[in-house]
Each structure stands twice: as C-alpha cells, then as structure tokens.
N, CA and C atoms of all chains as a GROMACS GRO file, in nm:
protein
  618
    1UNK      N    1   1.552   5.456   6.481
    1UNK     CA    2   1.691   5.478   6.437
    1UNK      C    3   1.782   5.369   6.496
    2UNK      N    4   1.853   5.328   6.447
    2UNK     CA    5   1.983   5.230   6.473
    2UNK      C    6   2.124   5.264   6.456
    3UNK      N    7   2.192   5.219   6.571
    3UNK     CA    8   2.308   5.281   6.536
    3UNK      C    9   2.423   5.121   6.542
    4UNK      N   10   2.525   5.166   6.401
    4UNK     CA   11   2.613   5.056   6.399
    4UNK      C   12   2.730   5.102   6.496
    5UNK      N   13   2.781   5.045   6.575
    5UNK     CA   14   2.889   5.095   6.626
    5UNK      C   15   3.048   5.018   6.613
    6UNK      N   16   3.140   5.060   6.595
    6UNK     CA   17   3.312   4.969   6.526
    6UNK      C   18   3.344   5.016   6.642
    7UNK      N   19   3.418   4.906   6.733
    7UNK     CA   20   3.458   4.992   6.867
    7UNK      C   21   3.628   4.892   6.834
    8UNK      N   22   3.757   4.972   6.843
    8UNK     CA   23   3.859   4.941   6.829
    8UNK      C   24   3.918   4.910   6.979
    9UNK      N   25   3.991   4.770   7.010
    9UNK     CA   26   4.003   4.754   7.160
    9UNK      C   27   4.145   4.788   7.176
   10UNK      N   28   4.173   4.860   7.266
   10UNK     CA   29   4.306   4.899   7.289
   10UNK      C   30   4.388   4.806   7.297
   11UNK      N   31   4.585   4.780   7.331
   11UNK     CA   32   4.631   4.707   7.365
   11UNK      C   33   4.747   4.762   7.358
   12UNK      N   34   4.880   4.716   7.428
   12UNK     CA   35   5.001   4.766   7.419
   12UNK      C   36   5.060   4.773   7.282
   13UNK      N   37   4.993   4.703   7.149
   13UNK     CA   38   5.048   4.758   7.041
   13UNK      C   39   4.939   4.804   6.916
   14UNK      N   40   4.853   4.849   6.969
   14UNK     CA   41   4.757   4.926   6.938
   14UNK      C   42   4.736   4.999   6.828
   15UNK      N   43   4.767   5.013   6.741
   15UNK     CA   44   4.789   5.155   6.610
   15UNK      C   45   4.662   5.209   6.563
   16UNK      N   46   4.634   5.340   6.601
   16UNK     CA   47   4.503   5.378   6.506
   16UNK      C   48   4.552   5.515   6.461
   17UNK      N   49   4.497   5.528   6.318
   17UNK     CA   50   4.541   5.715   6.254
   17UNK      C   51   4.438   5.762   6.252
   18UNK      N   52   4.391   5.809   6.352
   18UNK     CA   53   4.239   5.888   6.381
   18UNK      C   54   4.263   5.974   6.270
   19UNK      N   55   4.399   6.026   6.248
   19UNK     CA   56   4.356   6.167   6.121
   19UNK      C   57   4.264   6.065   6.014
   20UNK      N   58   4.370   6.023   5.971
   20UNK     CA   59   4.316   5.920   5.800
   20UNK      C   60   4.147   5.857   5.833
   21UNK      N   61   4.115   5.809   5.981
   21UNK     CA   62   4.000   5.761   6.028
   21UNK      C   63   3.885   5.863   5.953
   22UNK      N   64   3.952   6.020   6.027
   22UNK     CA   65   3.794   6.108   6.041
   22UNK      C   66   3.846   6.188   5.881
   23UNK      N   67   3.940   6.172   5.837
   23UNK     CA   68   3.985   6.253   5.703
   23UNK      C   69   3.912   6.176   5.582
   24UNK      N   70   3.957   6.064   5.579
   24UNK     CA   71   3.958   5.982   5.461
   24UNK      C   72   3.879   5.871   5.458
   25UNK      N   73   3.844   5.804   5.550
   25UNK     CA   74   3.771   5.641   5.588
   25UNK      C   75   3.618   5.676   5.621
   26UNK      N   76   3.626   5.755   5.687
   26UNK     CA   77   3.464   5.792   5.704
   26UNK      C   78   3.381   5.873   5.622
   27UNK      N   79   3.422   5.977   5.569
   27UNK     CA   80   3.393   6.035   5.481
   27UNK      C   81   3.346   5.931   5.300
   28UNK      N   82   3.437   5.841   5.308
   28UNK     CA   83   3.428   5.710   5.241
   28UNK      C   84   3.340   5.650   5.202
   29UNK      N   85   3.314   5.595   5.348
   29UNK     CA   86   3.175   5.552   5.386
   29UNK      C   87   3.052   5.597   5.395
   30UNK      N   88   3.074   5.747   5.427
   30UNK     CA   89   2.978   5.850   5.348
   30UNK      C   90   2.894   5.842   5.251
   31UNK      N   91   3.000   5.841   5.165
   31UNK     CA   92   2.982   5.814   5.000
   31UNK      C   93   2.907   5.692   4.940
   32UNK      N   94   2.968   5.615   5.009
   32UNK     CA   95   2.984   5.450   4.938
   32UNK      C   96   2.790   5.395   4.994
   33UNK      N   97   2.799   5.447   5.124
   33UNK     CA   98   2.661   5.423   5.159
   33UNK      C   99   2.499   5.514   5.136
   34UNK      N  100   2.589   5.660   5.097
   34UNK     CA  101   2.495   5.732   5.052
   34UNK      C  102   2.393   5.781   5.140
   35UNK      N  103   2.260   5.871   5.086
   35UNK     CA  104   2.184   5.885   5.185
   35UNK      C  105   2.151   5.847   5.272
   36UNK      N  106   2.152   5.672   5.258
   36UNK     CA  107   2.096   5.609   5.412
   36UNK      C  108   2.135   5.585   5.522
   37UNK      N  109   2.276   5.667   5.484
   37UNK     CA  110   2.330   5.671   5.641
   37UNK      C  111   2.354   5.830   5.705
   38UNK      N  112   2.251   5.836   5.775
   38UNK     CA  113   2.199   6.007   5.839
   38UNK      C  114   2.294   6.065   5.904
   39UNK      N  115   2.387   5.993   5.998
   39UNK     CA  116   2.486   6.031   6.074
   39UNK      C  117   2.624   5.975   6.106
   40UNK      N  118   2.701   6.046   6.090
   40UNK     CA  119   2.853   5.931   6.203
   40UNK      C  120   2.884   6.052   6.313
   41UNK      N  121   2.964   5.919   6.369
   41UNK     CA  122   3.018   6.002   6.522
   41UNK      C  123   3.137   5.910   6.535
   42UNK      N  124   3.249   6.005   6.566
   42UNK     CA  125   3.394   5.904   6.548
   42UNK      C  126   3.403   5.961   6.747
   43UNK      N  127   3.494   5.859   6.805
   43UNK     CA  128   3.576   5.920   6.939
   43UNK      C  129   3.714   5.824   6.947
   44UNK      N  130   3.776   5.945   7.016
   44UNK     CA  131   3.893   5.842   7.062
   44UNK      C  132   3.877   5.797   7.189
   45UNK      N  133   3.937   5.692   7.288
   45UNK     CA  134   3.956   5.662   7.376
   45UNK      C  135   4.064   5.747   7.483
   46UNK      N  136   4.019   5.833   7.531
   46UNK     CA  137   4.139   5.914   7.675
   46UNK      C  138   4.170   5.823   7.791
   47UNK      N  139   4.052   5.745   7.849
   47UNK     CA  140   4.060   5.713   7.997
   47UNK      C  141   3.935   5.595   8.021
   48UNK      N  142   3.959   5.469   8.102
   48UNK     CA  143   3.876   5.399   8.182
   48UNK      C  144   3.842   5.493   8.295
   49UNK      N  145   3.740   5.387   8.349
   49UNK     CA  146   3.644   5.424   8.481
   49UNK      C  147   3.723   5.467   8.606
   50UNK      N  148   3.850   5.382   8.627
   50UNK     CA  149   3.925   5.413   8.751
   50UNK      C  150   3.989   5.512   8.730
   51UNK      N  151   4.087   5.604   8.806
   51UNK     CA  152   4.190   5.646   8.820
   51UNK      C  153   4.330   5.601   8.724
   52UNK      N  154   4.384   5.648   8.655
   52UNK     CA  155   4.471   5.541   8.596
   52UNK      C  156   4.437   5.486   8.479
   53UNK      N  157   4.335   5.367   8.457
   53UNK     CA  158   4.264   5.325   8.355
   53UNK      C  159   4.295   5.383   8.270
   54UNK      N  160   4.317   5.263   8.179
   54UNK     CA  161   4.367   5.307   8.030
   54UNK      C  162   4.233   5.267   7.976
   55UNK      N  163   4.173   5.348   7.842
   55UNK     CA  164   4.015   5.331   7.783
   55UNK      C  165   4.013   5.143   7.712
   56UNK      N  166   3.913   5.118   7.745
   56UNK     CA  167   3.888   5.006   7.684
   56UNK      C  168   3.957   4.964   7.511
   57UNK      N  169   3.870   5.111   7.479
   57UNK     CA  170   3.877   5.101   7.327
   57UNK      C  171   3.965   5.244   7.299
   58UNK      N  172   4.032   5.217   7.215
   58UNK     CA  173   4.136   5.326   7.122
   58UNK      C  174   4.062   5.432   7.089
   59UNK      N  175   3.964   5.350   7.027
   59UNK     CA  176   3.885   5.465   6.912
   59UNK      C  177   3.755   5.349   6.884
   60UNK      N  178   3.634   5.452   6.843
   60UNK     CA  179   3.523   5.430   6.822
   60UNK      C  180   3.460   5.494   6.721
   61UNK      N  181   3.387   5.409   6.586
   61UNK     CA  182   3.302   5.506   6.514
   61UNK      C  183   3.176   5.424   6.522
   62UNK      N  184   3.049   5.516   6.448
   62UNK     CA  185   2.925   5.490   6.501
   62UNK      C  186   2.864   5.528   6.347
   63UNK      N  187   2.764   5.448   6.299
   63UNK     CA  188   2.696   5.481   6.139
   63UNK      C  189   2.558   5.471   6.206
   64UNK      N  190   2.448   5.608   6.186
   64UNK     CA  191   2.308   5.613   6.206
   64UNK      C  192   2.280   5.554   6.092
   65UNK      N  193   2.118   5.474   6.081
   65UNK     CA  194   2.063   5.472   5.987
   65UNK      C  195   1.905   5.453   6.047
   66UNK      N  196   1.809   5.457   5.930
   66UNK     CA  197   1.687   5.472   5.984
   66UNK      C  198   1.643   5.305   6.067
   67UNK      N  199   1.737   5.237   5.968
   67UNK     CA  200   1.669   5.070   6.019
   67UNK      C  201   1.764   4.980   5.971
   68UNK      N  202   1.780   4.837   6.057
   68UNK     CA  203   1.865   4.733   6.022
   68UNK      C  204   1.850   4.704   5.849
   69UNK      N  205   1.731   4.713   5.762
   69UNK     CA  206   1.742   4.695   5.674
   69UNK      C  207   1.812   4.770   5.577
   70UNK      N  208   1.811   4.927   5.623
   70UNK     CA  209   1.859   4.992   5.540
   70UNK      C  210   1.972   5.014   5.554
   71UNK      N  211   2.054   4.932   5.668
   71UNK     CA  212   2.232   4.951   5.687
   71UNK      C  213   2.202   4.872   5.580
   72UNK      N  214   2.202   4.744   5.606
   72UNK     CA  215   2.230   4.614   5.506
   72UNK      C  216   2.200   4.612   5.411
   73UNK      N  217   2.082   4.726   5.342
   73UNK     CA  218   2.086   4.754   5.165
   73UNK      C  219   2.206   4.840   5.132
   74UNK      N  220   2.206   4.924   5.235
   74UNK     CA  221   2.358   5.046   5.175
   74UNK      C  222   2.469   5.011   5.192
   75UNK      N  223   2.513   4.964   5.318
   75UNK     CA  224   2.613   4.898   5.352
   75UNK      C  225   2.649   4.800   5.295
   76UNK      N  226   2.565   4.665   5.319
   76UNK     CA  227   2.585   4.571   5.263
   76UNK      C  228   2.678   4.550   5.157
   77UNK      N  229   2.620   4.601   5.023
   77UNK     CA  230   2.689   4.606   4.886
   77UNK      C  231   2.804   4.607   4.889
   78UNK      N  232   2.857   4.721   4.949
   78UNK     CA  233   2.995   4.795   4.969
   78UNK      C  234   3.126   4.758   5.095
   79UNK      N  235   3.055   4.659   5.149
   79UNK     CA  236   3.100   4.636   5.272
   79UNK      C  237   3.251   4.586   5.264
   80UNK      N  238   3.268   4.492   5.164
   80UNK     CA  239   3.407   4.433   5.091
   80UNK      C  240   3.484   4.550   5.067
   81UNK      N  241   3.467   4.677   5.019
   81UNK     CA  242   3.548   4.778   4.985
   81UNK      C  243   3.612   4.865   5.116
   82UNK      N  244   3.473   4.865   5.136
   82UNK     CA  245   3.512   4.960   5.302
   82UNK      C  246   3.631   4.855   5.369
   83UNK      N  247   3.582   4.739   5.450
   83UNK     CA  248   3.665   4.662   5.517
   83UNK      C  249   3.810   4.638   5.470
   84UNK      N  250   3.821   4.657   5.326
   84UNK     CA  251   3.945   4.646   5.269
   84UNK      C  252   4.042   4.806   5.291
   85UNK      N  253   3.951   4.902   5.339
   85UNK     CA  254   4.053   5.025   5.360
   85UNK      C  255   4.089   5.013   5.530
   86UNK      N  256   4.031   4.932   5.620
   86UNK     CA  257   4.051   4.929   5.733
   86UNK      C  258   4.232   4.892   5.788
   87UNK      N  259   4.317   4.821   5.710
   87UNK     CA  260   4.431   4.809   5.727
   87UNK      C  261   4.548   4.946   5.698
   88UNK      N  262   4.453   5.048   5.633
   88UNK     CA  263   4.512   5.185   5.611
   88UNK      C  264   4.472   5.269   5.752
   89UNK      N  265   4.440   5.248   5.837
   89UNK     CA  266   4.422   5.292   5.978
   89UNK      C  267   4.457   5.236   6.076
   90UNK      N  268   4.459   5.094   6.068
   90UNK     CA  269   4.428   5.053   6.204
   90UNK      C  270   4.546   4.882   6.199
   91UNK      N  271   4.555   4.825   6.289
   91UNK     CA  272   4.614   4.683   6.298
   91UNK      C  273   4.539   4.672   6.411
   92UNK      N  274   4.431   4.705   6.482
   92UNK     CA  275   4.305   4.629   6.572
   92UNK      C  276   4.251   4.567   6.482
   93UNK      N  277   4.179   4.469   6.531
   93UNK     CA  278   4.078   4.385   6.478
   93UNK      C  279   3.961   4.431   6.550
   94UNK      N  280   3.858   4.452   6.483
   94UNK     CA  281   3.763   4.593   6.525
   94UNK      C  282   3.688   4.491   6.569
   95UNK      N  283   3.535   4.543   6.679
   95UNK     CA  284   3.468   4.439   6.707
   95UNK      C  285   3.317   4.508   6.681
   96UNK      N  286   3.194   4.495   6.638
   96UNK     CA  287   3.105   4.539   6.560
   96UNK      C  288   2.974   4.531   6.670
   97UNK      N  289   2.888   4.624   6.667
   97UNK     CA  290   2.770   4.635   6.733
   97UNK      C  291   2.629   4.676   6.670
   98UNK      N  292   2.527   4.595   6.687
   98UNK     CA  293   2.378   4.696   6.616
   98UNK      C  294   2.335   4.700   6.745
   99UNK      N  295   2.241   4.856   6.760
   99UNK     CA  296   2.200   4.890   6.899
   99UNK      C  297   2.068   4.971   6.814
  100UNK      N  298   1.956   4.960   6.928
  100UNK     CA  299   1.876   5.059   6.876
  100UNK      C  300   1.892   5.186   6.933
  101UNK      N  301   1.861   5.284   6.867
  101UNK     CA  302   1.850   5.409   6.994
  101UNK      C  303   1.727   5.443   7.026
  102UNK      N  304   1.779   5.431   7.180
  102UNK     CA  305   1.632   5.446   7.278
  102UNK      C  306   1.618   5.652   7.335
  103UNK      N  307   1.741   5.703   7.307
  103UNK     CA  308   1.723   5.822   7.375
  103UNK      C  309   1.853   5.898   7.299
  104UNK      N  310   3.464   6.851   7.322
  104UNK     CA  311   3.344   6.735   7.411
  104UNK      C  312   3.422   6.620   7.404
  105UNK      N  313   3.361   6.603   7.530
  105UNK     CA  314   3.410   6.437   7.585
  105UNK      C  315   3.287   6.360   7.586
  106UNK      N  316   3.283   6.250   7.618
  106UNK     CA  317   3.218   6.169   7.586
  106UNK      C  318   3.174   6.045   7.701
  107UNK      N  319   3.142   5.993   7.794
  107UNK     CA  320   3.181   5.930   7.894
  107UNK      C  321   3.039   5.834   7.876
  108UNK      N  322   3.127   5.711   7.810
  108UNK     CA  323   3.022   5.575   7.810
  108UNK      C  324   2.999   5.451   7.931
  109UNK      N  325   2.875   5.458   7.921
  109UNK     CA  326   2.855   5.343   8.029
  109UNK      C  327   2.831   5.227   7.955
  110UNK      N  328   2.949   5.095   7.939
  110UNK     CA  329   2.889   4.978   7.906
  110UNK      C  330   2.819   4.874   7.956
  111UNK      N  331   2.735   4.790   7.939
  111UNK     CA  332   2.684   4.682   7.981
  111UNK      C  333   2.671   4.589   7.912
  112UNK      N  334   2.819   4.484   7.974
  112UNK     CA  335   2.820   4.347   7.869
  112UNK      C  336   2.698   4.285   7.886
  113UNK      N  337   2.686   4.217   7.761
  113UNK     CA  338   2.565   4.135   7.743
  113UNK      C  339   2.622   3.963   7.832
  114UNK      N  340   2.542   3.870   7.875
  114UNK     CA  341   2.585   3.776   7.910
  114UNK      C  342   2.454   3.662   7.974
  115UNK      N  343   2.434   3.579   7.918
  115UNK     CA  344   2.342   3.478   7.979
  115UNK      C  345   2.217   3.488   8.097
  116UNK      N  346   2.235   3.538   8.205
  116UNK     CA  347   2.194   3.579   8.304
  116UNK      C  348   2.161   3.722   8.310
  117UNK      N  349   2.214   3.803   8.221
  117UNK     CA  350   2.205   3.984   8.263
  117UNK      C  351   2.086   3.984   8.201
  118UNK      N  352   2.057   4.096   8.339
  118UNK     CA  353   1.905   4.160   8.311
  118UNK      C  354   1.924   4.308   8.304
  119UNK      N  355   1.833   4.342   8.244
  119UNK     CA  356   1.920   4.498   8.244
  119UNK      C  357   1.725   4.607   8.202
  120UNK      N  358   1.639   4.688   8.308
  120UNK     CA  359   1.531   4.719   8.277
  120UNK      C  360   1.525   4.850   8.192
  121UNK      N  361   1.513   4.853   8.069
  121UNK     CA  362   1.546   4.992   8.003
  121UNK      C  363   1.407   5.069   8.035
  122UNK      N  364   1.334   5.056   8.019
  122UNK     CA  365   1.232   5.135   8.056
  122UNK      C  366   1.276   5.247   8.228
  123UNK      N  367   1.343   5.175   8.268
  123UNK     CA  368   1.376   5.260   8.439
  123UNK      C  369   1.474   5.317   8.405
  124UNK      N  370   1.551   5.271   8.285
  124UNK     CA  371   1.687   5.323   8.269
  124UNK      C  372   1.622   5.470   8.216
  125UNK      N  373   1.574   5.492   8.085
  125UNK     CA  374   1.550   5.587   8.008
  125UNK      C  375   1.475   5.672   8.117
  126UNK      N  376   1.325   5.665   8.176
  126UNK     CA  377   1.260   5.729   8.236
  126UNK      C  378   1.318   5.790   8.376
  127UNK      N  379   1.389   5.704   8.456
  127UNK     CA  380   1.404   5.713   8.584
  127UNK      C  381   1.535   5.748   8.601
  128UNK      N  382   1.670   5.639   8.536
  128UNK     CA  383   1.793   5.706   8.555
  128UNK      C  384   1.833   5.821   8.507
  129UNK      N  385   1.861   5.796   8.417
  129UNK     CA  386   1.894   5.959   8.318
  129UNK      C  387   1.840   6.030   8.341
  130UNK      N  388   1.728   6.022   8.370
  130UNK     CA  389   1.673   6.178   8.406
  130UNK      C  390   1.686   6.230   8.531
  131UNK      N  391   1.740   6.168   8.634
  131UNK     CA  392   1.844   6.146   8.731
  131UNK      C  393   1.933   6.234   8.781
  132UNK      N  394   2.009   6.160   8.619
  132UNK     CA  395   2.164   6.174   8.634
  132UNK      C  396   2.166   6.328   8.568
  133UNK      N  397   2.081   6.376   8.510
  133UNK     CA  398   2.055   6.527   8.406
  133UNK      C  399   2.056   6.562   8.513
  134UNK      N  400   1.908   6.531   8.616
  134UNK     CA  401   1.938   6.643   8.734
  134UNK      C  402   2.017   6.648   8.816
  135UNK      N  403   2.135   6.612   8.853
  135UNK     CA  404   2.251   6.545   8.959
  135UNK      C  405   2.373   6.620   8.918
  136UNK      N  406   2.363   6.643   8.746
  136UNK     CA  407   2.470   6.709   8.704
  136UNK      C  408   2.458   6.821   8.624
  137UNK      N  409   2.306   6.878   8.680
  137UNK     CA  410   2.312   7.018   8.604
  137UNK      C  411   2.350   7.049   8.428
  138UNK      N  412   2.328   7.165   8.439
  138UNK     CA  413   2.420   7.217   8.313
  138UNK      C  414   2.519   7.193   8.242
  139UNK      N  415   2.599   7.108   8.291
  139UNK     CA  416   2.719   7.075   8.260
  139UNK      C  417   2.743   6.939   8.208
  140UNK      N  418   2.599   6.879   8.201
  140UNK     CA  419   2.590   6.770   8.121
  140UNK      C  420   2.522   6.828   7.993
  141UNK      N  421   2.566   6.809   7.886
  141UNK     CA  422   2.519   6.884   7.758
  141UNK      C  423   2.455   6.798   7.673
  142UNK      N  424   2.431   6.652   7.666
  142UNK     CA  425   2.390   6.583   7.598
  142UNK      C  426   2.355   6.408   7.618
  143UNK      N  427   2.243   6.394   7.669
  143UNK     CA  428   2.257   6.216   7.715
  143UNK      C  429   2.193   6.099   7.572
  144UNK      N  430   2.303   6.022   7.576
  144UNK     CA  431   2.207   5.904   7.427
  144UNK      C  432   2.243   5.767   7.489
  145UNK      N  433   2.125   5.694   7.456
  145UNK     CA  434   2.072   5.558   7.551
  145UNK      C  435   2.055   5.439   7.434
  146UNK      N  436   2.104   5.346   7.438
  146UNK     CA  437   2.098   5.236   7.322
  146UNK      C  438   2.089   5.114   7.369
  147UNK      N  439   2.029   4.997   7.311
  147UNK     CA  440   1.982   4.875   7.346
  147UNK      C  441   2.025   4.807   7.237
  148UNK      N  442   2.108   4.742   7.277
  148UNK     CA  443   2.203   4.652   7.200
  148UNK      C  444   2.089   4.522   7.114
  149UNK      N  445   2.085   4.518   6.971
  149UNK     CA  446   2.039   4.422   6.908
  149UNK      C  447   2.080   4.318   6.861
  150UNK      N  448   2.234   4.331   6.827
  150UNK     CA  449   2.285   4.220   6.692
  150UNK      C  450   2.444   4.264   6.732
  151UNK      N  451   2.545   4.134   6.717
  151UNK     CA  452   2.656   4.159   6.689
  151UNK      C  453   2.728   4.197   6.506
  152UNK      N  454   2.874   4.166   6.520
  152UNK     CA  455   2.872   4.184   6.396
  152UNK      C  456   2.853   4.092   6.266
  153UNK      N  457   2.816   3.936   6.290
  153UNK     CA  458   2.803   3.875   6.219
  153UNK      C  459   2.684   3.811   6.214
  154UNK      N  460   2.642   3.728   6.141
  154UNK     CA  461   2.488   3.663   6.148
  154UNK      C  462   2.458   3.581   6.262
  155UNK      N  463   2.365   3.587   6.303
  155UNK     CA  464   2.354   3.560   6.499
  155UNK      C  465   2.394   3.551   6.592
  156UNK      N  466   2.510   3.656   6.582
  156UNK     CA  467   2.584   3.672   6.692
  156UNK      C  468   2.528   3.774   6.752
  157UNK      N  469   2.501   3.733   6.911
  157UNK     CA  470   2.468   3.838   7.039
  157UNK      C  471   2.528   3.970   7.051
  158UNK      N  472   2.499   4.094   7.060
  158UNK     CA  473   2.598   4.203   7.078
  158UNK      C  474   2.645   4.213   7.196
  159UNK      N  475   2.755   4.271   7.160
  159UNK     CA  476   2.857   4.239   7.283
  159UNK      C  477   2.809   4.328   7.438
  160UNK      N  478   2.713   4.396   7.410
  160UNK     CA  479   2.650   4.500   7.548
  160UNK      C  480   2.529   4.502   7.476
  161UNK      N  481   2.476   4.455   7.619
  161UNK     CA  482   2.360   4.492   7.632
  161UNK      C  483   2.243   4.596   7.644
  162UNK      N  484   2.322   4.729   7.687
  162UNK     CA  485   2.254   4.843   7.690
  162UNK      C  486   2.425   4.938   7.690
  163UNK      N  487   2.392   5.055   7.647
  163UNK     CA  488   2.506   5.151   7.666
  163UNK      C  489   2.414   5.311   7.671
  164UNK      N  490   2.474   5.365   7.786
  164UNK     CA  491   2.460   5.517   7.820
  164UNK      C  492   2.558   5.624   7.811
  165UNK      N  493   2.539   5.720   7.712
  165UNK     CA  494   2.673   5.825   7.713
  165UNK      C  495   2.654   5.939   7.741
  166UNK      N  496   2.745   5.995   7.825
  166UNK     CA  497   2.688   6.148   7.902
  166UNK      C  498   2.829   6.238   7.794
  167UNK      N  499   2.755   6.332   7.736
  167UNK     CA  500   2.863   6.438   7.699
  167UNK      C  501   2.849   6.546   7.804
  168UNK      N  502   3.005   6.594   7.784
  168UNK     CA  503   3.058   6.703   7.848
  168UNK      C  504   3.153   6.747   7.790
  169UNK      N  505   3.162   6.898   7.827
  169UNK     CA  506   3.220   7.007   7.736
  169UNK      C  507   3.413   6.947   7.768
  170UNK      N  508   3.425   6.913   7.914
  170UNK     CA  509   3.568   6.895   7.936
  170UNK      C  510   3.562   6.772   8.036
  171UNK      N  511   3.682   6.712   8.042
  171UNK     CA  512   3.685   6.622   8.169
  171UNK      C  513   3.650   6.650   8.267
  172UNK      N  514   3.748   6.834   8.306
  172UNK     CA  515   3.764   6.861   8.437
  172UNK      C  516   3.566   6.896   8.454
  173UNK      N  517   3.487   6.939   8.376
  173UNK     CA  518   3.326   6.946   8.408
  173UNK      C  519   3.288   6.829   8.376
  174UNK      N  520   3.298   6.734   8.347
  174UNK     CA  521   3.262   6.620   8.445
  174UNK      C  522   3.309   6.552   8.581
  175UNK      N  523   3.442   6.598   8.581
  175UNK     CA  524   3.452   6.556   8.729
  175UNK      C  525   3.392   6.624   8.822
  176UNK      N  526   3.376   6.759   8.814
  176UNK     CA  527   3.323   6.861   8.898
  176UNK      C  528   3.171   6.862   8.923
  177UNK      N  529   3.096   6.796   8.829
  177UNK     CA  530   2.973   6.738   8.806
  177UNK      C  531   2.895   6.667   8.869
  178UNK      N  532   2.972   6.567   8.809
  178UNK     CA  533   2.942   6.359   8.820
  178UNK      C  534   2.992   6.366   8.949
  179UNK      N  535   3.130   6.409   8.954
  179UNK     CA  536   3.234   6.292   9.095
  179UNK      C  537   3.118   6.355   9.233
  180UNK      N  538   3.103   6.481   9.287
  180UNK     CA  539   3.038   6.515   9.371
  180UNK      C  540   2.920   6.393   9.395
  181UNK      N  541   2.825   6.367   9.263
  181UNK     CA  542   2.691   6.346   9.317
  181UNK      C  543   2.729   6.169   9.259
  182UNK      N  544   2.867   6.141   9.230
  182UNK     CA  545   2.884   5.982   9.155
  182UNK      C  546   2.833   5.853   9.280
  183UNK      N  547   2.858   5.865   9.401
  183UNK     CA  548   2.783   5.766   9.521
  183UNK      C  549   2.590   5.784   9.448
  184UNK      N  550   2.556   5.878   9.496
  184UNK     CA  551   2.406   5.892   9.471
  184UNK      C  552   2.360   5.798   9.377
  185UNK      N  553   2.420   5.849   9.219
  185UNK     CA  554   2.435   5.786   9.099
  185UNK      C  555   2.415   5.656   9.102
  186UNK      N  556   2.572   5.610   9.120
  186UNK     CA  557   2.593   5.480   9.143
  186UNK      C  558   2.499   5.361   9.216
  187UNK      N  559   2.456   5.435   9.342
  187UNK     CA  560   2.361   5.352   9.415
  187UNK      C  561   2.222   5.320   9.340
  188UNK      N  562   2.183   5.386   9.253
  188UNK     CA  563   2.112   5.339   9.156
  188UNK      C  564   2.092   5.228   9.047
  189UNK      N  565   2.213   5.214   9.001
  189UNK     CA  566   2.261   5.108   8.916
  189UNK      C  567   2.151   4.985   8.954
  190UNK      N  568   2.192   4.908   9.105
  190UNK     CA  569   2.076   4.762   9.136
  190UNK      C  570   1.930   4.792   9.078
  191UNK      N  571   1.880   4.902   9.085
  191UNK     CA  572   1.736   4.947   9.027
  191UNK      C  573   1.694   4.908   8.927
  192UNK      N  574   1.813   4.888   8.856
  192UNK     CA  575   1.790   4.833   8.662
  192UNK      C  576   1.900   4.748   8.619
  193UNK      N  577   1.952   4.708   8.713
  193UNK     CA  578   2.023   4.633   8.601
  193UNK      C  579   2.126   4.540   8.697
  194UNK      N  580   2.167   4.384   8.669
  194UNK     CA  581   2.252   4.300   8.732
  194UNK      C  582   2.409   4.323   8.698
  195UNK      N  583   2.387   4.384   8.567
  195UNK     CA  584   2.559   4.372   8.490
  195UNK      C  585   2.610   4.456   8.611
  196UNK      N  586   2.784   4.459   8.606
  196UNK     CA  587   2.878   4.561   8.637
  196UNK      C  588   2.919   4.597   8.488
  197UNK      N  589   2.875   4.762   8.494
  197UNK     CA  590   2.897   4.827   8.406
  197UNK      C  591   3.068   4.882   8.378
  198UNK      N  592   3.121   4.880   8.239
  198UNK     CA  593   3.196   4.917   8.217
  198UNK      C  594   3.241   5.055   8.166
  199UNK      N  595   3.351   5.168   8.189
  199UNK     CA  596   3.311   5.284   8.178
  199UNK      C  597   3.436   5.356   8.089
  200UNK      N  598   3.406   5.412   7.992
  200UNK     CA  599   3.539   5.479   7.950
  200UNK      C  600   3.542   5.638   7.905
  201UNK      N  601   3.627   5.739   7.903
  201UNK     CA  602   3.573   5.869   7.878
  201UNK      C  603   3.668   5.897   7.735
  202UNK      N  604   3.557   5.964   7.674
  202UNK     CA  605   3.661   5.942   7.537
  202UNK      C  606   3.671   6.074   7.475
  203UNK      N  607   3.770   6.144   7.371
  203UNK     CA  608   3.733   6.236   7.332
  203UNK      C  609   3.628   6.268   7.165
  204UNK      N  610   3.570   6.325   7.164
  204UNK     CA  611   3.453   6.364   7.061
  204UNK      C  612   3.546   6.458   6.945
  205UNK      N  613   3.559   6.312   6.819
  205UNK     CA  614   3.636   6.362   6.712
  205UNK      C  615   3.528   6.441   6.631
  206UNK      N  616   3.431   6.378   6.604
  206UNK     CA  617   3.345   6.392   6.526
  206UNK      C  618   3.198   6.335   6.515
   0.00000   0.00000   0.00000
C-alpha cells in the first residue's frame, strides 16, 4: 500500500476551509479517482513539538492506493481538474509526498 | 482523535534504520504508553511530488490518541525513555506536530 500525502505549510497568512476540504474536495477526488483509491485521511494542524509551537502544517490530506502505478493511472488523468479546485480552499502552495506504508 | 506525527526530513547524509524502527521502536512506544495509544502507522518516504524529486521525509511515525490531554498523560511521563531511543535508528532530528483527526 502507498500513501500520497498533500501536507499544507502553515504561515502568518495561511487560509485553509477544512469544511469545503473534507465536504467538497475530497469527496471529489473520491469520485474522479474511483476505486483505486481505498482510503483518505484529512487532519488539521493544532500544535508543534514544543510548548507553544505553532504546527508545521495547517492541514494535511493523505490518498491510499494499492501501488505507485495505480495512483498515476487514477490520478494521473484527472490530476488537472483536481489541482484546479485547490484555489477554492486554500492560498498554501501545498507540498506533495509518496511514502510506502510500512505499519 | 488526535494525531501526533513524527517527521524525518530527508537530506544527503540521513540515515534512518526502519527495520529497528517498525520492530523495536514502536513496539516500544505501544508499551510505554499503554492503552491510550489507540493506533500506530509507520511510512518510508519514496518520491516527492514531481518527477525525481526526493521526498521531503524520510520516514514518518504517527501515534493516535483519543485527546491531547491522553497523550500528554501517556507519552510526557515515559517521553525521556522514548526519546533516548531515537540514536538507535536514526541521525535526523525529528520533527513533531499534533494534529486534529478530521477524517
């Protein structure tokens, strides 16, 4: 299993609409990618490591799929559409991860 | 649920042993924090977001918990023990943020 992860980096002018995120954008992507994507997992950012610490990232979403190939057959296609609803949530410039999962 | 990620930037020199991580830490850190850790997931960073780009961490560990205040009550007690572990597997300084679990 592989997981894509969009991690949004905080900053003093920061904007994210977690509603519209977990309402409307993911659910989206749902769709648009279809069966081959098994799971999402959205979070927001509360707190860094210290005391104080403000979280790295705002907000975080995460797309399972069985394998790098099969993001990039489902995803792929659609990817222009999705990325084009990202300005209806957010003014971060998101930063992108493939990870395998080990556990 | 909260969410509390351990990052590890990726970077030239970082070594990071997942095999000690999966077998030896976490299973660790499960026993260190009891019950009140409800869920551990372990990932090994493959690919950034564009065509050969490095991902930005190298390994990431996330401990769920039902509330902050049960992870502090948890983790913070046995967090020295923990921590002193880290050199065992890995060179990075890990980065840490606690987030809340939208979805």
């Amino acid at each position: 299993m592989i997981k894509v992860s969009v991690f949004y980096p905080n900053g003093s002018d920061a904007k994210f609409d977690m509603d519209y995120y977990v309402k409307s954008h993911m659910p989206m992507v749902q769709d648009k990618c279809g069966a081959a994507l098994k799971q999402i997992a959205v979070e927001h950012g509360l707190a860094g490591g210290t005391p104080g610490a403000k979280p790295a990232y705002l907000a975080m979403g995460h797309l399972y799929f069985d394998s790098v190939e099969s993001f990039q057959g489902s995803f792929g296609p659609k990817a222009q559409e999705i990325l084009a609803d990202v300005p209806n949530y957010t003014n971060i410039a998101p930063v992108m991860q493939i990870s395998d999962v080990k556990l």
